[in-house]
Residue frames as qw, qx, qy, qz and C-alpha x, y, z in Angstrom:
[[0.000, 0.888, 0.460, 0.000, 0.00, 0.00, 0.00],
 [0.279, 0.359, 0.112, 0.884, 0.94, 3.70, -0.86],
 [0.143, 0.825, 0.532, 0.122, -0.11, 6.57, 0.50],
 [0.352, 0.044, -0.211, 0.911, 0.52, 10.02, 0.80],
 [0.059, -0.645, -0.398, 0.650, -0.76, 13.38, 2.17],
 [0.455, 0.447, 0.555, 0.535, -2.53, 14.64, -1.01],
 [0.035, 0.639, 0.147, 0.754, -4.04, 18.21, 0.44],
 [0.077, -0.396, -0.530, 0.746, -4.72, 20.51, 4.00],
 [0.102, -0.763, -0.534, -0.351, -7.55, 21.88, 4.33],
 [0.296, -0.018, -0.313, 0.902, -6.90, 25.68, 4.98],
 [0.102, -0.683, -0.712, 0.126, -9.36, 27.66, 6.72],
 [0.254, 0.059, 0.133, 0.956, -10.08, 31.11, 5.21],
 [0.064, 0.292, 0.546, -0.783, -12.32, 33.68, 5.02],
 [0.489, 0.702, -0.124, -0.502, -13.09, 34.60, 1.89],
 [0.837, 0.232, 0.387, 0.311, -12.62, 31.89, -1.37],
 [0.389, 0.852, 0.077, 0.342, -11.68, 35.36, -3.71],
 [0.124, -0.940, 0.298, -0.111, -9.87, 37.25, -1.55],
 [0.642, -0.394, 0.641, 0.148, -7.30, 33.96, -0.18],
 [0.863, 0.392, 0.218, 0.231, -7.08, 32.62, -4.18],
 [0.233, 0.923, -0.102, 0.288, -5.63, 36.27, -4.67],
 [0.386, -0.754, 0.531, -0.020, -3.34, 36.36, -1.84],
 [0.779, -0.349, 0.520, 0.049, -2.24, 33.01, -2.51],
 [0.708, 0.481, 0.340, 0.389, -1.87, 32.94, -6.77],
 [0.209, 0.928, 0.017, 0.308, -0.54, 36.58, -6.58],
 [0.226, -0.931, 0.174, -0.227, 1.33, 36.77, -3.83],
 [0.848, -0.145, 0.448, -0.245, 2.29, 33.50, -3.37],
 [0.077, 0.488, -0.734, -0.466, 2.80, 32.45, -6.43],
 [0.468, 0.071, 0.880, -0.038, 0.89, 28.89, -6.07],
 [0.254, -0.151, -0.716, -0.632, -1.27, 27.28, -9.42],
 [0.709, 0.108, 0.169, -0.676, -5.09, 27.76, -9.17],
 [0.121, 0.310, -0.870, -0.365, -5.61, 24.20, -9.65],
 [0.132, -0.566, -0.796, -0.170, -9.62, 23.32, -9.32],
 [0.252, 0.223, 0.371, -0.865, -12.66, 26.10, -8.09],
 [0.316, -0.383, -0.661, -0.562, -15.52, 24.41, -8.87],
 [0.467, -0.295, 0.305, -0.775, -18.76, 25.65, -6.92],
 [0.301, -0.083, -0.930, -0.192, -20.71, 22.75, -5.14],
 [0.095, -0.712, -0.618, 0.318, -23.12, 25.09, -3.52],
 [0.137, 0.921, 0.155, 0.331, -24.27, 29.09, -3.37],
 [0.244, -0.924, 0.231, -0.181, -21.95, 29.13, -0.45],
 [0.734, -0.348, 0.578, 0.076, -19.51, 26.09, -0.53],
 [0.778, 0.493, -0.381, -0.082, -16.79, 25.60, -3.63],
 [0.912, -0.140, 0.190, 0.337, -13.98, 22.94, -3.80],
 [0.353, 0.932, -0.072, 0.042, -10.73, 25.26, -4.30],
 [0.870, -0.373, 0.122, 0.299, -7.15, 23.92, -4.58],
 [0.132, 0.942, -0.303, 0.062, -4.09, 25.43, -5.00],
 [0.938, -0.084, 0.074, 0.329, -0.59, 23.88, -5.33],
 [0.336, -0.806, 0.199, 0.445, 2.56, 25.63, -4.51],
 [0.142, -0.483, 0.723, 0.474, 4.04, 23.77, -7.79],
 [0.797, 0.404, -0.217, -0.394, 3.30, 22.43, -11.20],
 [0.006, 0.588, -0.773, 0.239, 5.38, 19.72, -9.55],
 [0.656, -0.356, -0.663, -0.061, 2.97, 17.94, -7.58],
 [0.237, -0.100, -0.674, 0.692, 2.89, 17.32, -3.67],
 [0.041, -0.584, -0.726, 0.362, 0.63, 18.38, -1.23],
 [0.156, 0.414, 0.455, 0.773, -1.68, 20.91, -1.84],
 [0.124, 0.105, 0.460, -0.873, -4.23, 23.57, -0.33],
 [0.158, -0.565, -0.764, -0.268, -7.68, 23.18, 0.08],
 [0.086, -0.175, 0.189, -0.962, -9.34, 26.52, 0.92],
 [0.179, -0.584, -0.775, 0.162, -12.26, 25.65, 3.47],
 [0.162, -0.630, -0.114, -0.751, -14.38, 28.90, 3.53],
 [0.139, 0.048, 0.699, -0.700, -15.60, 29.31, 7.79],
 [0.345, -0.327, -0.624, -0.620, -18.88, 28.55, 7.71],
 [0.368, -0.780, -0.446, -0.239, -19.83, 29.29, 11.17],
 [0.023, 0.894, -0.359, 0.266, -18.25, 31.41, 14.10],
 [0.833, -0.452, 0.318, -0.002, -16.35, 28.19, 15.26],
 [0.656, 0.001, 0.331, 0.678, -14.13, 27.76, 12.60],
 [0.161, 0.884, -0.102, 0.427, -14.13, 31.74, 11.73],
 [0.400, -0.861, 0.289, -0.120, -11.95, 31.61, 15.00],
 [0.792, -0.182, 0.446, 0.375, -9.65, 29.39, 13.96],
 [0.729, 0.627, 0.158, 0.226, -8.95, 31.12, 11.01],
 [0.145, 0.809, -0.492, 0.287, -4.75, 32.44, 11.12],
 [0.376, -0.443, 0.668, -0.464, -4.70, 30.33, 14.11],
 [0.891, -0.152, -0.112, -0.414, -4.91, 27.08, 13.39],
 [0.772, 0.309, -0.498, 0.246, -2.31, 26.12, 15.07],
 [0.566, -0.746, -0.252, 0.242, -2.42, 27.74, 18.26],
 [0.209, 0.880, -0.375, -0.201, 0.26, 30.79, 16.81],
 [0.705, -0.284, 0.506, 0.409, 3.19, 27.27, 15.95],
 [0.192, 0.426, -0.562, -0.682, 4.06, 27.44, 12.18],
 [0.745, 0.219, 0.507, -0.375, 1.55, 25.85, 10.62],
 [0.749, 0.635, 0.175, -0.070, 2.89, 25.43, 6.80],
 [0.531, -0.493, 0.542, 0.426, 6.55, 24.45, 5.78],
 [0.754, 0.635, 0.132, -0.104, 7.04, 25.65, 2.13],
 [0.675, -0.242, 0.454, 0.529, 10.32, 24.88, 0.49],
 [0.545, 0.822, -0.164, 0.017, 12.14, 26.67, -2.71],
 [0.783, 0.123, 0.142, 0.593, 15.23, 26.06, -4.76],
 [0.321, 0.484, 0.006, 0.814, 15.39, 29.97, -4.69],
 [0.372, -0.590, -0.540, 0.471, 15.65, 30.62, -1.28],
 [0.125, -0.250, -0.037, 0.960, 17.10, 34.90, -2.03],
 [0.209, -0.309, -0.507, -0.777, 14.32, 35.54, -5.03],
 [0.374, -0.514, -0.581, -0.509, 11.38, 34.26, -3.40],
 [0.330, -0.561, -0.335, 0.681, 12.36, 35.95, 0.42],
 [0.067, -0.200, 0.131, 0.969, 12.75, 38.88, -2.11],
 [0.241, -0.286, -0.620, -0.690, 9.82, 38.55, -3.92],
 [0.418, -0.659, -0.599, 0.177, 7.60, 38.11, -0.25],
 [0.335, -0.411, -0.213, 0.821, 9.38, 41.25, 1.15],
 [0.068, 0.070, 0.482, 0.871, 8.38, 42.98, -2.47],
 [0.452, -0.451, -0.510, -0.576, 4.75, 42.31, -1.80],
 [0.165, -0.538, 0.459, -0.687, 4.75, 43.60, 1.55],
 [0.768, -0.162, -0.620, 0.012, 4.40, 39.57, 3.41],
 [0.465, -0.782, 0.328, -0.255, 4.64, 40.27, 6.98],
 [0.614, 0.340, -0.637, 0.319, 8.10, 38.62, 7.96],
 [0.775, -0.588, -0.042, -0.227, 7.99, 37.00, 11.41],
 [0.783, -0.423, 0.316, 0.328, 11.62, 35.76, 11.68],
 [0.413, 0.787, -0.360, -0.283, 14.10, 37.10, 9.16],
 [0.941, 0.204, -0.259, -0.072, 16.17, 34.46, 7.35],
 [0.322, -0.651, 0.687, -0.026, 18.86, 32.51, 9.34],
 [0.650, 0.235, -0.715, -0.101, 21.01, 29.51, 8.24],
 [0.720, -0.434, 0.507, -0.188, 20.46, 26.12, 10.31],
 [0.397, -0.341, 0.837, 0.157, 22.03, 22.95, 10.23],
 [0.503, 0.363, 0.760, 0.191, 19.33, 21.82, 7.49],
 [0.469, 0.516, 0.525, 0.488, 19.27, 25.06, 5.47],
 [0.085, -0.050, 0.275, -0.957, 18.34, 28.57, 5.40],
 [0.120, -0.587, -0.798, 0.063, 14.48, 29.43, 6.92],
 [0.135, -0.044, 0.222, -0.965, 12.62, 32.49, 7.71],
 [0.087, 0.381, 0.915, -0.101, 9.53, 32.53, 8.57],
 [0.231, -0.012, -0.254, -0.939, 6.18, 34.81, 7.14],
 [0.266, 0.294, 0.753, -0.526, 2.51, 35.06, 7.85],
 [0.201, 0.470, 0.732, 0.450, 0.01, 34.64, 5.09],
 [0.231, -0.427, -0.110, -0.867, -3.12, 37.10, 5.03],
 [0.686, -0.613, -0.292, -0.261, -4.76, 35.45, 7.81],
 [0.281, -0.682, 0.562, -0.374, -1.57, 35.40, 10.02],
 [0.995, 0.040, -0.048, -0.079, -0.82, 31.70, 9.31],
 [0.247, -0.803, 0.484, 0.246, 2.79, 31.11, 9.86],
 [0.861, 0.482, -0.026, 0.162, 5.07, 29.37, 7.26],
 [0.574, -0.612, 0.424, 0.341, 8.33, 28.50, 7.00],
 [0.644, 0.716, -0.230, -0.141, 10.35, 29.40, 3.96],
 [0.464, -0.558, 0.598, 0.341, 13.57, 27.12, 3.57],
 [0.806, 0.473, -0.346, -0.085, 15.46, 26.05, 1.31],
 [0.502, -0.798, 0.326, -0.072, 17.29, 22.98, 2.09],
 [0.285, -0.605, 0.665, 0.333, 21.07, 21.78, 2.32],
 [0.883, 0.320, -0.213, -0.268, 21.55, 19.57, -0.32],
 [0.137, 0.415, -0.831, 0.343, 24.01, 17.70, 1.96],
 [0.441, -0.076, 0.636, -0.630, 21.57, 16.42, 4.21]]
């Protein structure tokens, strides 16, 4: 047997406003938005035309998970995105004014910084050793 971890389901407010933040700012591939209600689409997003895991944008749909949105994690880093171009795409977050939470420092597995989406989601940007 096989499996893997195919998508998270991120909790957002808004389907329009989080595609934007996330295909614009972000960079990631719009990669389904089909509606399957007036108030409930299926909307995934993928960081690469690679593969791997992916986002599923969960709209809130009542005021229990509206409070969890930014915070689903209790403030830890909740999302660990990797790049082969660690300087560009720190530069390209800073460029589009990403709130930086940790500026970038080298560890023993690479360099990281860390940055908060539009909802105040934390993420870790590394890129890592290719020793390791």
């Amino acid at each position: 047997m096989k499996q893997r971890i195919a998508q998270i389901a991120l909790v957002v407010n808004d389907y329009n406003e989080a595609i934007d933040f996330y295909t614009k700012t972000l960079l990631f591939t719009l990669v389904e938005d089909t509606s399957l209600s007036e108030t409930k689409r299926w909307v995934v997003l993928s960081p690469s035309e690679n593969g791997g895991c992916n986002l599923l944008l969960a709209k809130a749909a009542n005021e229990e998970q509206k409070s969890r949105v930014g915070n689903q994690t209790g403030g830890r880093v909740f999302l660990f995105l990797h790049t082969e171009d660690f300087k560009n795409y720190y530069q390209h977050l800073v460029n589009n004014n990403v709130k930086i939470i940790r500026e970038p420092s080298v560890e023993a597995y690479g360099q990281v910084a860390v940055f908060a989406d539009l909802y105040g989601n934390l993420w870790d940007l590394i890129e890592r050793n290719h020793n390791i």
